[in-house]
VEXDREN-858556 format. One record per residue: residue in three letters; x, y, z of N, C-alpha, C, CB in turn. Coordinates in steps of 0.05 Angstrom, whole numbers, plus 5000, padded with zeros to 4 digits. Glycine has a CB too. Layout:
<rs>
AlaXYZXYZXYZXYZ;...
</rs>
This chain:
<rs>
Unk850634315279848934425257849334725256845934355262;Unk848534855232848635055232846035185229850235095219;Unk846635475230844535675231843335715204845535935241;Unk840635695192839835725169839136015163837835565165;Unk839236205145838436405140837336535115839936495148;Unk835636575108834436645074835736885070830836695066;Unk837336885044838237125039836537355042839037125017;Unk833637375035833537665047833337725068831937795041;Unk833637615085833537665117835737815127833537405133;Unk835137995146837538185151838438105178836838525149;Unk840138035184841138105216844238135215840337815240;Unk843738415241845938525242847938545258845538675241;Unk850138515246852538485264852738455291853838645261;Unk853038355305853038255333851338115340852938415350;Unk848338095326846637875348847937645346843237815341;Unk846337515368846737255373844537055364847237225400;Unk844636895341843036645339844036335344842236655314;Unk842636245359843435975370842935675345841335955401;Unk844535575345845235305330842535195325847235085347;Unk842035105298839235035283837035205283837934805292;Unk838335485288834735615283835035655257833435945299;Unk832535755253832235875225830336185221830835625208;Unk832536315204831236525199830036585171832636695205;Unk827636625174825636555142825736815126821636485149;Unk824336975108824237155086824137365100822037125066;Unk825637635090824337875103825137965133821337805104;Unk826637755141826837825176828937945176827037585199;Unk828238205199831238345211831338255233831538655215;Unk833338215248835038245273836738365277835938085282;Unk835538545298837838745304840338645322836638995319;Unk841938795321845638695332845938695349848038815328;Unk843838795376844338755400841838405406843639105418;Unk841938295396838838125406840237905402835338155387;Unk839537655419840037475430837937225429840637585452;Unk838537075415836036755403837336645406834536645373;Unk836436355423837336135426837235975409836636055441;Unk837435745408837735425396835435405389838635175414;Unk834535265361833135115342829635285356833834695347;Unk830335575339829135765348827335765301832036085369;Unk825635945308824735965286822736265280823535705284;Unk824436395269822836585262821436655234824136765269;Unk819336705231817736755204818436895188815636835203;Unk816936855167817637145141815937395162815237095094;Unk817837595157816637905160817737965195812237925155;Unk818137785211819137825236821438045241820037585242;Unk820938155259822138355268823938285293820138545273;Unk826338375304827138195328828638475341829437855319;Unk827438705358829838915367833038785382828139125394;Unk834039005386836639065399836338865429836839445405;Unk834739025443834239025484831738715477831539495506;Unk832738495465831138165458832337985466830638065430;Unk830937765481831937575493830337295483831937635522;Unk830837165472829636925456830636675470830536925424;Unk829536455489830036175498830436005470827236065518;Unk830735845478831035575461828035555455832435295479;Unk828435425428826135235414822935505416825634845442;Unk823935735411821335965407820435985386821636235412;Unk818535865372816835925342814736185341814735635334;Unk816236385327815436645313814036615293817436795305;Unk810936655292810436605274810136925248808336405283;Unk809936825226809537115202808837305218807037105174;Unk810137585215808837845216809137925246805637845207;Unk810737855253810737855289813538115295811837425307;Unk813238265306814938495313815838465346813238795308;Unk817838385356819338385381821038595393820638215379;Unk819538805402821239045412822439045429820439235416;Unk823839255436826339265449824739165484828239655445;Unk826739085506824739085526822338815528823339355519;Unk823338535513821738415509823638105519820338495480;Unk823137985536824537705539822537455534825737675569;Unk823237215528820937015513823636785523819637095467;Unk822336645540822836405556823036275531820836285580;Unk824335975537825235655523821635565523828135375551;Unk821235555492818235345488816535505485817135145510;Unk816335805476814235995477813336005442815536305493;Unk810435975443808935945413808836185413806135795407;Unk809336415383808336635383806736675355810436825389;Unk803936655358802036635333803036865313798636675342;Unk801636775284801637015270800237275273801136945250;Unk802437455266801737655269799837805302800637645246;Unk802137675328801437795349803037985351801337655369;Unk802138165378803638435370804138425400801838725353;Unk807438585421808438655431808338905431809838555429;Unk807839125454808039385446811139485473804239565449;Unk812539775474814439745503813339955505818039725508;Unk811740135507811840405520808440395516814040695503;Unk808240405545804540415548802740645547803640315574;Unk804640905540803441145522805241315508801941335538;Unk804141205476805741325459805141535453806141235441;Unk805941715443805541945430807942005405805342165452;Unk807442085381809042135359811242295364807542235340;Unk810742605378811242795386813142855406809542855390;Unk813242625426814442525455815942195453811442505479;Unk817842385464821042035457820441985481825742085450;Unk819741735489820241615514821341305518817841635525;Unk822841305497824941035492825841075524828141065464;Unk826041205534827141295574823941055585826341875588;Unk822640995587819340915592819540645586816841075573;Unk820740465563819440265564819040085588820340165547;Unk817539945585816339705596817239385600814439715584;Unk818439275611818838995605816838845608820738875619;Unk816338595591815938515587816438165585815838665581;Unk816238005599817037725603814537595595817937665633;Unk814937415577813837195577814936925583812937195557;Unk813736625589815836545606815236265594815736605641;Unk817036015608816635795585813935655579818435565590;Unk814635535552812635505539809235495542813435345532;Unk809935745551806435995546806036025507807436495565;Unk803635955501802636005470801336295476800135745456;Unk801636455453800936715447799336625418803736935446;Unk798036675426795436645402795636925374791536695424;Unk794636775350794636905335793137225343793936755316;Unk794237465326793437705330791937765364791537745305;Unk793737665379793737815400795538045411793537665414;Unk795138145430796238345442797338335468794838505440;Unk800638345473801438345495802138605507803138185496;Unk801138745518801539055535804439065547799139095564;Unk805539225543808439245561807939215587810039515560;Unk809639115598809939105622808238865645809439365627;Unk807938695632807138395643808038245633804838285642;Unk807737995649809037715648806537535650811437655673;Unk806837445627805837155618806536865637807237115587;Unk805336765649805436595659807436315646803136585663;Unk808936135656810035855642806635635637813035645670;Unk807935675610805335545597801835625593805335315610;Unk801735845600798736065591798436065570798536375596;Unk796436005556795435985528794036345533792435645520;Unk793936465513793036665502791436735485794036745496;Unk789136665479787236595454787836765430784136635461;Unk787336715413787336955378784637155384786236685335;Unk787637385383785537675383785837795408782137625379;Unk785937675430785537775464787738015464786337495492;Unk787338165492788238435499789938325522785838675506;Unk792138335526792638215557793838515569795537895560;Unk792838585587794638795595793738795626794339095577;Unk795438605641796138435669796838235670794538395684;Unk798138195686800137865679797437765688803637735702;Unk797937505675796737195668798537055688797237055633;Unk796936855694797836645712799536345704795236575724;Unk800536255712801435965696799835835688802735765709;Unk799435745668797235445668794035635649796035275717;Unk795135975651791136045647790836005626789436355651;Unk788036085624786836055595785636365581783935815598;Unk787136505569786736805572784836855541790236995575;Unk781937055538780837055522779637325521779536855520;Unk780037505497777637635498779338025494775637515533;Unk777338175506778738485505777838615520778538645483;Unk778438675544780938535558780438315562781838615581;Unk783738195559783237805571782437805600786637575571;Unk781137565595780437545622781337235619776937635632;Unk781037025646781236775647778536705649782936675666;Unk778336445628776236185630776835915636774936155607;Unk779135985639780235715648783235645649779135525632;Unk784435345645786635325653787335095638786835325680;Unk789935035621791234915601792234635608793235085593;Unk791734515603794734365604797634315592794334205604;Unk799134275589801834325590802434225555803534135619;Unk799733935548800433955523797834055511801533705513;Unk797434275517795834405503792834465497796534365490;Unk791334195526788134075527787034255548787633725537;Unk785334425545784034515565782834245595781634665546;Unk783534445611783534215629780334305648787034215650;Unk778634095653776334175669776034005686774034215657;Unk774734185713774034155741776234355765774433795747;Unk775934265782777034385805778034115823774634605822;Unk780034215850781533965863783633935846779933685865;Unk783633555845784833455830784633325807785433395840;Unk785933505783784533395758787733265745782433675735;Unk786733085722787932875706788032985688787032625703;Unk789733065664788633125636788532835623790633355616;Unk787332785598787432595580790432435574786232715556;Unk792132625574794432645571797032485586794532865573;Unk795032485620797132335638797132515657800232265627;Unk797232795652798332965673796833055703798933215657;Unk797133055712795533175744795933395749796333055771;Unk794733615761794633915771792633915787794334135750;Unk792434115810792434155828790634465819795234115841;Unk788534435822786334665811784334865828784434505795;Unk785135085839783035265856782135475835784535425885;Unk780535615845778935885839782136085829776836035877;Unk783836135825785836235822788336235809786036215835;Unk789135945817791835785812791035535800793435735840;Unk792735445784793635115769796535075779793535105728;Unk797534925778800034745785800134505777800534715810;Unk801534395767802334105763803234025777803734025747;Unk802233695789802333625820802833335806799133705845;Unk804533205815804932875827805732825849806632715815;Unk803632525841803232315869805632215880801432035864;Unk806332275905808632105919809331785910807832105949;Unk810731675896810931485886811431275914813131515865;
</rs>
């Protein structure tokens, strides 16, 4: 298959887009940035140079990916969330020398109009609620809400908030392994 692209969409010479994504209205990609396979980015998306995109990542409208930013295979990114790389800007002062990396990791959801702070990592599979502040990595599995996020809890993998402590079941099938801290997905020795 091939790569879909709407004519107004700009991307520039050298990136790399991987087989069946699609790039929607309005989007640039810059020439150094790198998207995997049956990837999807929105109208108005932004994608820098120093970008690393997994397989199967849905961008949703209005979303800007700066330089300094990597996004694991299976990562939701709501409309209009925002990525920042340099954790004090000033107009006046170049510190492209400063940024921040940034990892988010597989399929962790980033909730609409939230905010990811340079320089943390998102947990594999952390939901991020619409609106929250994250600025400290998140754990695998959390449930991040608020300004600053904080955790209320802990996800499951397809997407059900999961409740209790020990050993919990989601509706779903799945088992994890639940303390004051940590989630894990755990199976029974067959």
């Amino acid at each position: 298959m091939t790569v879909s692209i709407h004519p107004t969409a700009i991307v520039d010479d050298g990136a790399v887009i991987g087989e069946e994504s699609r790039v929607w209205h309005w989007v640039h990609v810059c020439g150094g940035a790198r998207i995997g396979r049956k990837c999807s980015l929105g109208q108005n998306v932004f994608v820098g140079n120093d970008v690393v995109l997994g397989d199967n990542v849905k961008v949703q409208n209005n979303v800007s990916i700066y330089d300094a930013v990597e996004i694991e295979d299976d990562v939701f990114c709501g409309p209009s969330m925002v990525f920042t790389n340099v954790y004090n800007p000033r107009a006046a002062i170049v510190r492209k020398n400063e940024y921040r990396r940034t990892l988010v990791k597989r399929g962790a959801t980033l909730g609409a109009n939230c905010t990811i702070v340079c320089g943390t990592t998102i947990g594999e599979h952390a939901f991020v609620g619409a609106g929250a502040v994250v600025n400290k990595d998140v754990a695998p599995f959390a449930l991040m809400v608020g300004v600053p996020a904080r955790r209320i809890g802990w996800m499951c993998l397809c997407g059900l908030q999961l409740k209790g402590q020990g050993a919990v079941t989601c509706s779903c099938g799945r088992s994890y392994r639940i303390d004051d801290v940590s989630c894990c997905e755990w199976r029974a020795d067959p």
